[in-house]
mmCIF file as gemmi writes it, N, C-alpha and C atoms, coordinates in Angstrom:
data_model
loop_
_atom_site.group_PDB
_atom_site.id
_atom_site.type_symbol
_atom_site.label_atom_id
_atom_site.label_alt_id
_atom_site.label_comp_id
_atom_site.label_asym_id
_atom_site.label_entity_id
_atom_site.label_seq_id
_atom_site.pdbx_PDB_ins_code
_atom_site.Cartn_x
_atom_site.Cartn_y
_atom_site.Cartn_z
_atom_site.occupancy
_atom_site.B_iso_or_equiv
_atom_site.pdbx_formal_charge
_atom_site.auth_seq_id
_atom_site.auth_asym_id
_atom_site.pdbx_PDB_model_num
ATOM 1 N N . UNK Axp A 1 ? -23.188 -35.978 -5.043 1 0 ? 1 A 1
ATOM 2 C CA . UNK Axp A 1 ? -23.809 -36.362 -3.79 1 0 ? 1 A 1
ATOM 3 C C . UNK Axp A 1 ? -25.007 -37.281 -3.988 1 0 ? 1 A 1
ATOM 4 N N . UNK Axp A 2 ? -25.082 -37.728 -5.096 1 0 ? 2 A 1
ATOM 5 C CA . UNK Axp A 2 ? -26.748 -38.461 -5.283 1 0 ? 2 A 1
ATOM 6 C C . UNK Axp A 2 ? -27.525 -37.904 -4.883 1 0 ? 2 A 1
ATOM 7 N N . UNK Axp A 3 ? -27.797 -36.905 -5.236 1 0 ? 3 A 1
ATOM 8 C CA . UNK Axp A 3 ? -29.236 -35.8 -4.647 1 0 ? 3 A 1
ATOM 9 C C . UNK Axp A 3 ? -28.741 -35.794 -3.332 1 0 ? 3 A 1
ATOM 10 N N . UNK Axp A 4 ? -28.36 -36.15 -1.977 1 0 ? 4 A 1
ATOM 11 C CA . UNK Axp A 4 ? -28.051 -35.735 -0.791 1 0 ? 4 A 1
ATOM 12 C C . UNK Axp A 4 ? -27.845 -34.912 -0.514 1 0 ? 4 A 1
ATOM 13 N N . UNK Axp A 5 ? -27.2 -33.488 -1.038 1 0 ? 5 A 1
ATOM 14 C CA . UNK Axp A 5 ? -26.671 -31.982 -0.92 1 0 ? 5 A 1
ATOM 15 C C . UNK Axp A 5 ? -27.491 -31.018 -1.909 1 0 ? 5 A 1
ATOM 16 N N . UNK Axp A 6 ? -28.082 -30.846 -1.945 1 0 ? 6 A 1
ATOM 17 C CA . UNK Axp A 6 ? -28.775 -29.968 -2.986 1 0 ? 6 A 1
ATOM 18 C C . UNK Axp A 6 ? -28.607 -28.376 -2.211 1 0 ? 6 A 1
ATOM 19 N N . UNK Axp A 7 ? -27.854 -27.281 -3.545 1 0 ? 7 A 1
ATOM 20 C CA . UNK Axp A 7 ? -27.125 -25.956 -3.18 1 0 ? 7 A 1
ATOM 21 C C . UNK Axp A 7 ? -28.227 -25.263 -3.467 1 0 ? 7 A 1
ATOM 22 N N . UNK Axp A 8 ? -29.074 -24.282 -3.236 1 0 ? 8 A 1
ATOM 23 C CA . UNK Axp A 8 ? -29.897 -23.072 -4.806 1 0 ? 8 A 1
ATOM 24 C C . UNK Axp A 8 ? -28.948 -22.322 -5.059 1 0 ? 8 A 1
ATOM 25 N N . UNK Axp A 9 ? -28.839 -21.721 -5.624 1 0 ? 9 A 1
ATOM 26 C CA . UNK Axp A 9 ? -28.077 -20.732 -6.557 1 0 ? 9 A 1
ATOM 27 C C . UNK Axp A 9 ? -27.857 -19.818 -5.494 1 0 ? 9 A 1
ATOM 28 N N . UNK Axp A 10 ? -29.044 -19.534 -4.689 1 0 ? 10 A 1
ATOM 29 C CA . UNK Axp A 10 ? -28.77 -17.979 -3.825 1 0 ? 10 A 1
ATOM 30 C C . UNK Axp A 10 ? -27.641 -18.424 -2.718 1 0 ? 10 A 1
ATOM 31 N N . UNK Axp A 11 ? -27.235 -19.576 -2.377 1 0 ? 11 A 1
ATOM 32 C CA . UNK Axp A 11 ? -26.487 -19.647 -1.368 1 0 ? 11 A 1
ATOM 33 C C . UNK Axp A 11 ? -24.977 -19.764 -2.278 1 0 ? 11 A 1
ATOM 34 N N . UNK Axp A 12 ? -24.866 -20.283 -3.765 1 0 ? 12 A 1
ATOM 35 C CA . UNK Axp A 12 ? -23.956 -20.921 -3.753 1 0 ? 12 A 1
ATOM 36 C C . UNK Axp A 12 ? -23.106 -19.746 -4.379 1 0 ? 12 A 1
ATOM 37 N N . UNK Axp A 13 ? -23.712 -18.878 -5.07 1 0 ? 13 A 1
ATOM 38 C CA . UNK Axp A 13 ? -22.918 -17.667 -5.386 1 0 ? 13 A 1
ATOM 39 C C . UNK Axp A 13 ? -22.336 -16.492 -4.496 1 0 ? 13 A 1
ATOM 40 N N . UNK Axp A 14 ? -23.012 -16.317 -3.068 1 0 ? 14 A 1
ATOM 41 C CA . UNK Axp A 14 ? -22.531 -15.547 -2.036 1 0 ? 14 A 1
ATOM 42 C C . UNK Axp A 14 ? -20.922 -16.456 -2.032 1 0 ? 14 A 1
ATOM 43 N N . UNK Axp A 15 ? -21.3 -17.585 -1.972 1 0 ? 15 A 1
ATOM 44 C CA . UNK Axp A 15 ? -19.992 -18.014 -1.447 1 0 ? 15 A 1
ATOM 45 C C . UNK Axp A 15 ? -18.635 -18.519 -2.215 1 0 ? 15 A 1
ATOM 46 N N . UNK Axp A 16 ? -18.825 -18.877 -3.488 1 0 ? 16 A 1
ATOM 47 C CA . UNK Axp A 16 ? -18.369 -18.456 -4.547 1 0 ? 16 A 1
ATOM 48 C C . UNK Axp A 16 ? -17.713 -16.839 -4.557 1 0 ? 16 A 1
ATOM 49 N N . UNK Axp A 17 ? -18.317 -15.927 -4.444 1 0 ? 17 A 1
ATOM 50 C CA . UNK Axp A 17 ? -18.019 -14.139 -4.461 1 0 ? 17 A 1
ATOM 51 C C . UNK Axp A 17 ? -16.419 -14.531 -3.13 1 0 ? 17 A 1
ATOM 52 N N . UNK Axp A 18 ? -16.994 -15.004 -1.995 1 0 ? 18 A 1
ATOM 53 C CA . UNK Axp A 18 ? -16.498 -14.725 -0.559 1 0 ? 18 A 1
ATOM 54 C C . UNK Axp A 18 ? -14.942 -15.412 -0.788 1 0 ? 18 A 1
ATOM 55 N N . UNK Axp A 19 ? -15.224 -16.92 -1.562 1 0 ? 19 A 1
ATOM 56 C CA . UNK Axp A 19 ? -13.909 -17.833 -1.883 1 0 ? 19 A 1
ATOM 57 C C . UNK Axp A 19 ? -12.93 -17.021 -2.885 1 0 ? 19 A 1
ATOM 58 N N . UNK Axp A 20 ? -13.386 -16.573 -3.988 1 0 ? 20 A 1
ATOM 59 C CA . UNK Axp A 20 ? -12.332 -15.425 -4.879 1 0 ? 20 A 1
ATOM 60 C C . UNK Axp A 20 ? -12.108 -14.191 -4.045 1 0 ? 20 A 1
ATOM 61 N N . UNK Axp A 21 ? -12.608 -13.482 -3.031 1 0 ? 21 A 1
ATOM 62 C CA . UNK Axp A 21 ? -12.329 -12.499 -2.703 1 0 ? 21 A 1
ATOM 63 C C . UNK Axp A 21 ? -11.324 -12.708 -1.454 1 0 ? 21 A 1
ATOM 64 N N . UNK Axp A 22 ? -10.888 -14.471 -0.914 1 0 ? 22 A 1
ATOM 65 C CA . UNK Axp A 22 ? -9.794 -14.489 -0.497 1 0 ? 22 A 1
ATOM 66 C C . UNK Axp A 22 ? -8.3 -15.019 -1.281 1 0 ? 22 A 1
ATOM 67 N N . UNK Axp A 23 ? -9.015 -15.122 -2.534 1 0 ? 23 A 1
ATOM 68 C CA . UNK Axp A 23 ? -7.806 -15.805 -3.461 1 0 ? 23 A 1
ATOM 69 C C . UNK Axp A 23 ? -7.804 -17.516 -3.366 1 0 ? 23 A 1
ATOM 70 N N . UNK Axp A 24 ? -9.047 -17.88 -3.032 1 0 ? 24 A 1
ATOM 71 C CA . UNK Axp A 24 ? -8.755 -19.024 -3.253 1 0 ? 24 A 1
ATOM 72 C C . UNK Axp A 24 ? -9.154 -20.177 -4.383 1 0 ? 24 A 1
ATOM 73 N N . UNK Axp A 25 ? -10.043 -18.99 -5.032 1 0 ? 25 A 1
ATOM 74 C CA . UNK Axp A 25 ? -10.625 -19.698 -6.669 1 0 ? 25 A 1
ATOM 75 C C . UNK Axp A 25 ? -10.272 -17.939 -7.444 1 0 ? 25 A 1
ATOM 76 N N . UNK Axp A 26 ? -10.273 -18.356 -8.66 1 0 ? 26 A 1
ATOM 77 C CA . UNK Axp A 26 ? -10.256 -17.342 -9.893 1 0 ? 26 A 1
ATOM 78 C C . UNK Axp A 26 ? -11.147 -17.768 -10.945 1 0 ? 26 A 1
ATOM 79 N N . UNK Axp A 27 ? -11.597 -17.042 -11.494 1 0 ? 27 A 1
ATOM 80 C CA . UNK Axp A 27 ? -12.763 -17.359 -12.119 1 0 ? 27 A 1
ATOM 81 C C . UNK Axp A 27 ? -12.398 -16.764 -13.856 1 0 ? 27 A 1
ATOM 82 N N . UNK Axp A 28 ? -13.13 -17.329 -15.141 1 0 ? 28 A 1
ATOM 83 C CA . UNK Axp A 28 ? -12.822 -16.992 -16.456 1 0 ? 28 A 1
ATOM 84 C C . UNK Axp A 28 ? -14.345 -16.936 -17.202 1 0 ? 28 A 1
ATOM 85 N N . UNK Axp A 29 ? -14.367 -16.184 -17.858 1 0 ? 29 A 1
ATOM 86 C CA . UNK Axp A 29 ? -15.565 -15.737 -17.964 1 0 ? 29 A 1
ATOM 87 C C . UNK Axp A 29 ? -15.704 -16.002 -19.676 1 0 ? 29 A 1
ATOM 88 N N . UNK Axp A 30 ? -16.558 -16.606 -20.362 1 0 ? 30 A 1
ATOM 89 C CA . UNK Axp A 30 ? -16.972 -16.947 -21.763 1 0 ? 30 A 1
ATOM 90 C C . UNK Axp A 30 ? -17.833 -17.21 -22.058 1 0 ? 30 A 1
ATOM 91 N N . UNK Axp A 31 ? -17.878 -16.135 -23.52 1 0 ? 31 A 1
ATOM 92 C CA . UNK Axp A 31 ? -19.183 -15.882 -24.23 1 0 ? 31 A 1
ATOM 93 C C . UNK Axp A 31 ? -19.4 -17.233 -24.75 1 0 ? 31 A 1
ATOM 94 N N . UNK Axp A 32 ? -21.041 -17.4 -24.731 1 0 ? 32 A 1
ATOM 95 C CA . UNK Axp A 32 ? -21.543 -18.519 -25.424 1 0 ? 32 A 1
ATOM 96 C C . UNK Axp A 32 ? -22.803 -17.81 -25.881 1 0 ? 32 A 1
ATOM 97 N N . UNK Axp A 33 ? -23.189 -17.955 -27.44 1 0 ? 33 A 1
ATOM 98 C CA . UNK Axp A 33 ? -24.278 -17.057 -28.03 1 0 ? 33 A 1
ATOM 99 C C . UNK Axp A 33 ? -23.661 -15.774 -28.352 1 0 ? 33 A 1
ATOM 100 N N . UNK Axp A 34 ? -25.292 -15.604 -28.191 1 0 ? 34 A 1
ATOM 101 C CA . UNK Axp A 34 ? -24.758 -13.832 -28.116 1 0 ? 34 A 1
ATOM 102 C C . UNK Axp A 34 ? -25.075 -13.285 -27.174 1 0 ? 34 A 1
ATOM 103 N N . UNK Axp A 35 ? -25.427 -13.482 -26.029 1 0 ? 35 A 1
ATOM 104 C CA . UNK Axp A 35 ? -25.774 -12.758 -24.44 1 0 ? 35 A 1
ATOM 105 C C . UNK Axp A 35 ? -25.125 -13.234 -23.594 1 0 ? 35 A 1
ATOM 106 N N . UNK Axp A 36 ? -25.209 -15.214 -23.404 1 0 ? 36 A 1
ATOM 107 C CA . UNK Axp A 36 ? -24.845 -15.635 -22.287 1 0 ? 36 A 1
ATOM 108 C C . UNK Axp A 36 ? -23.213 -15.62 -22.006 1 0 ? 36 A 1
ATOM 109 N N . UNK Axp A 37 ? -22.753 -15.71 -20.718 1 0 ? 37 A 1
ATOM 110 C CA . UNK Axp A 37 ? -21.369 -16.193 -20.779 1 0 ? 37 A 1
ATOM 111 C C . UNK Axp A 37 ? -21.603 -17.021 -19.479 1 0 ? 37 A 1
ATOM 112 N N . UNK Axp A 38 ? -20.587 -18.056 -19.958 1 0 ? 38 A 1
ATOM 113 C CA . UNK Axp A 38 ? -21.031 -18.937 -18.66 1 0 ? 38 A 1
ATOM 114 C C . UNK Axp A 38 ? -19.113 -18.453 -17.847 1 0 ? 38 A 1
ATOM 115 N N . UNK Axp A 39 ? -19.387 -19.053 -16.468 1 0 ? 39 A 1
ATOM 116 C CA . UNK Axp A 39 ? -18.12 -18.36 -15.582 1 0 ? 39 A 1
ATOM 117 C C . UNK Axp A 39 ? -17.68 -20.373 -15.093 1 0 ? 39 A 1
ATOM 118 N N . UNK Axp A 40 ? -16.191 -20.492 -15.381 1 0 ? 40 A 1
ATOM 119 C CA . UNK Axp A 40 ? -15.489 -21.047 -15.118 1 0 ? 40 A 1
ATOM 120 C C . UNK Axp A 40 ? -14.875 -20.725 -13.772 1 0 ? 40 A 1
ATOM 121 N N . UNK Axp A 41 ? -14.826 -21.809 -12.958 1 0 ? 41 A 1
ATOM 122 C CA . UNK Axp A 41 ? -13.74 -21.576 -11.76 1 0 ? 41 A 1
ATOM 123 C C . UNK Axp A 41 ? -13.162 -22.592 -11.618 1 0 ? 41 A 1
ATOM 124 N N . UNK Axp A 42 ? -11.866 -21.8 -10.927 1 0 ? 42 A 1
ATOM 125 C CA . UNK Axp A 42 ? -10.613 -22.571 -11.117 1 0 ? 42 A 1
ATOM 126 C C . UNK Axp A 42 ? -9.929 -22.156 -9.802 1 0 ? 42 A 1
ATOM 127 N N . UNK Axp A 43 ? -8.929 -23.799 -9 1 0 ? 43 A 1
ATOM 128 C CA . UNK Axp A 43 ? -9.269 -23.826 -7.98 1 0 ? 43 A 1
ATOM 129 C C . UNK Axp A 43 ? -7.384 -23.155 -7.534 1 0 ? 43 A 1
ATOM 130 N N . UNK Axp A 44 ? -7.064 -22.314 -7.442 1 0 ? 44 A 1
ATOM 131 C CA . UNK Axp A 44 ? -5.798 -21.356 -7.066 1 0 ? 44 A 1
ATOM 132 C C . UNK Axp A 44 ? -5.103 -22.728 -5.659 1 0 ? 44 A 1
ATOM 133 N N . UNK Axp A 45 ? -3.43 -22.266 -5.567 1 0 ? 45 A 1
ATOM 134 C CA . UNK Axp A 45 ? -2.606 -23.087 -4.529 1 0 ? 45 A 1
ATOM 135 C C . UNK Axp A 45 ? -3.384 -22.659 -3.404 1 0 ? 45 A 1
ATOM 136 N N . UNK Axp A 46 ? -3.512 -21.556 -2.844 1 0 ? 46 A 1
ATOM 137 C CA . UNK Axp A 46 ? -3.828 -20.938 -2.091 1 0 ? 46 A 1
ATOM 138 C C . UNK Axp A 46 ? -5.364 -21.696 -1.456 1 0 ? 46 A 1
ATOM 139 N N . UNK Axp A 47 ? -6.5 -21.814 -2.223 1 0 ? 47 A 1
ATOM 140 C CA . UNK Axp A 47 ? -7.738 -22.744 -1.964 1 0 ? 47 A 1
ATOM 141 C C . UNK Axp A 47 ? -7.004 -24.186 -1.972 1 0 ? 47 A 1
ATOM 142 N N . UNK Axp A 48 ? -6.074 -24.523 -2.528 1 0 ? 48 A 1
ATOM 143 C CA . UNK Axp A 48 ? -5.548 -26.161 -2.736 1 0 ? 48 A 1
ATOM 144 C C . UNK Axp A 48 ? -5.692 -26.344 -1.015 1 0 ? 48 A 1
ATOM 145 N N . UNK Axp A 49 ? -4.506 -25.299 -0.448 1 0 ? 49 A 1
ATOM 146 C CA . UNK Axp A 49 ? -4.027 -25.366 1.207 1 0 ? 49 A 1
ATOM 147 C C . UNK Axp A 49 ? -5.497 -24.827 1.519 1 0 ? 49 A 1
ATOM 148 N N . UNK Axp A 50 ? -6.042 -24.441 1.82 1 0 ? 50 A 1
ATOM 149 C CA . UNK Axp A 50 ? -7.643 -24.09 2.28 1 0 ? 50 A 1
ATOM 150 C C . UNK Axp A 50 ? -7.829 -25.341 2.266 1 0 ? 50 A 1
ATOM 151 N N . UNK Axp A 51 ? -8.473 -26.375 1.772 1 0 ? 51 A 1
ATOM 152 C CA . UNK Axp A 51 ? -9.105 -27.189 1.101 1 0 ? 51 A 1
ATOM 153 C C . UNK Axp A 51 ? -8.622 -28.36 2.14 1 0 ? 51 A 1
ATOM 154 N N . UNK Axp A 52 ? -7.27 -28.312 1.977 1 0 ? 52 A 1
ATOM 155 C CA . UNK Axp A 52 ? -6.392 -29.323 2.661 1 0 ? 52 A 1
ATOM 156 C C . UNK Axp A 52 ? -6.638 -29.35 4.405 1 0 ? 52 A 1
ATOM 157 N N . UNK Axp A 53 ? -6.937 -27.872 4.707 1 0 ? 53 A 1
ATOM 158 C CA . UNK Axp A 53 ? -6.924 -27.421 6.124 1 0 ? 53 A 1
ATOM 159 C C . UNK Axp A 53 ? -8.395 -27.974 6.658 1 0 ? 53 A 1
ATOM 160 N N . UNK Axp A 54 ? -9.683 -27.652 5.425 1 0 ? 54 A 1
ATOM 161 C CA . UNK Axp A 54 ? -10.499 -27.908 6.233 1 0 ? 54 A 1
ATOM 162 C C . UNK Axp A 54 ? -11.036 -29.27 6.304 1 0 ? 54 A 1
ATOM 163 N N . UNK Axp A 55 ? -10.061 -30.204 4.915 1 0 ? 55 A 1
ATOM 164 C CA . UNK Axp A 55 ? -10.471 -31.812 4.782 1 0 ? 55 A 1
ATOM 165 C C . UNK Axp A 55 ? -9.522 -32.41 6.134 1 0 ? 55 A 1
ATOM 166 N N . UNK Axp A 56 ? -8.655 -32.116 6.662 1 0 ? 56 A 1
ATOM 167 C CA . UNK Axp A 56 ? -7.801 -32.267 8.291 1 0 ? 56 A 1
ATOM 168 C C . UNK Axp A 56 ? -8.903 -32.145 9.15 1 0 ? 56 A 1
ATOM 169 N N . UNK Axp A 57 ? -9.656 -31.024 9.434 1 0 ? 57 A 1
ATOM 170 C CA . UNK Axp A 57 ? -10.425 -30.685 10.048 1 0 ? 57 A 1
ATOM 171 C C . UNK Axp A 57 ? -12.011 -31.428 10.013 1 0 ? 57 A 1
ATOM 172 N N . UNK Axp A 58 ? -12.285 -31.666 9.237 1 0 ? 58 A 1
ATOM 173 C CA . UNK Axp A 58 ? -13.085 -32.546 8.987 1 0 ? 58 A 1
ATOM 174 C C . UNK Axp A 58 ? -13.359 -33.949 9.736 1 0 ? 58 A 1
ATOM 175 N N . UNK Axp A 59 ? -12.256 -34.414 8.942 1 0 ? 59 A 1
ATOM 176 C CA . UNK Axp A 59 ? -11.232 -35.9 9.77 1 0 ? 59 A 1
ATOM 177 C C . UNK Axp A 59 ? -11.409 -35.557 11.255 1 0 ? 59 A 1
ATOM 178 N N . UNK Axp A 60 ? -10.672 -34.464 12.037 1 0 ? 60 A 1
ATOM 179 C CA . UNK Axp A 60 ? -10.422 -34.857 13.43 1 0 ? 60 A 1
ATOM 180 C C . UNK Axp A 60 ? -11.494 -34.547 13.716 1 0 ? 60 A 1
ATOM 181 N N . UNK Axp A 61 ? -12.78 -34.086 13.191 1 0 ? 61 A 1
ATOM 182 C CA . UNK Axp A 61 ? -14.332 -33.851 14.038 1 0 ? 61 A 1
ATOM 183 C C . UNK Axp A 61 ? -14.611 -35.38 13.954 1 0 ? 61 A 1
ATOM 184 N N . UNK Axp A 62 ? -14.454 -35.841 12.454 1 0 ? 62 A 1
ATOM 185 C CA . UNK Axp A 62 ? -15.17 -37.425 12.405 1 0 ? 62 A 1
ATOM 186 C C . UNK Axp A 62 ? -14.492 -38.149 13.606 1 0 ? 62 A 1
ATOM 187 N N . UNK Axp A 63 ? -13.38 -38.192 13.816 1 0 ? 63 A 1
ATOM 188 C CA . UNK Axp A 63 ? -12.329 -38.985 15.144 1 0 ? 63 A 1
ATOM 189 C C . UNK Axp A 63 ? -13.352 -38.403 16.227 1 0 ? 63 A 1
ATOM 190 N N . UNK Axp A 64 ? -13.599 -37.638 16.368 1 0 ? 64 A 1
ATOM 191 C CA . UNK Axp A 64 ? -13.969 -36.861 17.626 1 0 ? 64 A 1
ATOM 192 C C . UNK Axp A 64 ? -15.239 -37.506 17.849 1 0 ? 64 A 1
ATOM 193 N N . UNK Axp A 65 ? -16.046 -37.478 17.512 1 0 ? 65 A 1
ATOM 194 C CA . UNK Axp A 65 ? -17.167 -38.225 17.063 1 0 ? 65 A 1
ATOM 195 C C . UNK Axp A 65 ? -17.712 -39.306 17.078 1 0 ? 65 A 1
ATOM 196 N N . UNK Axp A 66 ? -16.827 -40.047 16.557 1 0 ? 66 A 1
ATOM 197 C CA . UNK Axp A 66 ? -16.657 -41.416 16.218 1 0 ? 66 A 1
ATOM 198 C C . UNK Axp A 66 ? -16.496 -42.116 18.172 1 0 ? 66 A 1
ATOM 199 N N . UNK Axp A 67 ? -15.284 -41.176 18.653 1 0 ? 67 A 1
ATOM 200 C CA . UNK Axp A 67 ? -14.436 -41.686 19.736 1 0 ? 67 A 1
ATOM 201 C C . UNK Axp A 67 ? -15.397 -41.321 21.147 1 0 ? 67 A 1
ATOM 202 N N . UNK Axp A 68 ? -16.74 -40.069 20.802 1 0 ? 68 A 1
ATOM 203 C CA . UNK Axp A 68 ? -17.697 -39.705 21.66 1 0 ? 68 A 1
ATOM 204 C C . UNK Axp A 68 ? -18.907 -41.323 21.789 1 0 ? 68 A 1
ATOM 205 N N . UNK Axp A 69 ? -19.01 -41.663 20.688 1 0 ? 69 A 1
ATOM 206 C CA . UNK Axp A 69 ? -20.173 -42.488 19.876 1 0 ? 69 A 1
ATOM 207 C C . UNK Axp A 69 ? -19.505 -44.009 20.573 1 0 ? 69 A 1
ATOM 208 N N . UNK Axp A 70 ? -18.548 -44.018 20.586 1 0 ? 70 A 1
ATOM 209 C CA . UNK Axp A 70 ? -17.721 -45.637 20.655 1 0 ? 70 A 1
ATOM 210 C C . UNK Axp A 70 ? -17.618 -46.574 19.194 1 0 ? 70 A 1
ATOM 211 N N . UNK Axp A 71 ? -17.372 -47.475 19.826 1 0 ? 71 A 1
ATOM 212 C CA . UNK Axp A 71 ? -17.188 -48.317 18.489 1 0 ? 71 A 1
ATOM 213 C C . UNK Axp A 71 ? -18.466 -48.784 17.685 1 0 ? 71 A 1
């Protein structure tokens, strides 16, 4: 985003938790050191169609928008 979107951590892991707990990411978990493990996610068919539904949705707000605004 070029700095434009900036997440903190406290928002981005609630929602992260909320996205695997509908199946739409899975996550892999690996040791690095000896304490840390960093968590991989990985994006399931199931989030693919999520993803797809809300980039549609997206689109017809921008149309919507766009068509409120004029040319």
């Amino acid at each position: 985003t070029n700095g434009q979107i900036k997440i903190a951590e406290g928002t981005m892991y609630p929602i992260l938790y909320k996205l695997q707990d509908k199946g739409y990411i899975s996550d892999r978990q690996v040791k690095v050191g000896k304490r840390q493990t960093r968590v991989y996610y990985h994006l399931e068919p199931a989030g693919k169609e999520y993803l797809s539904q809300l980039t549609h949705d997206y689109y017809q707000m921008i149309d919507a928008i766009q068509a409120v605004l004029g040319p």
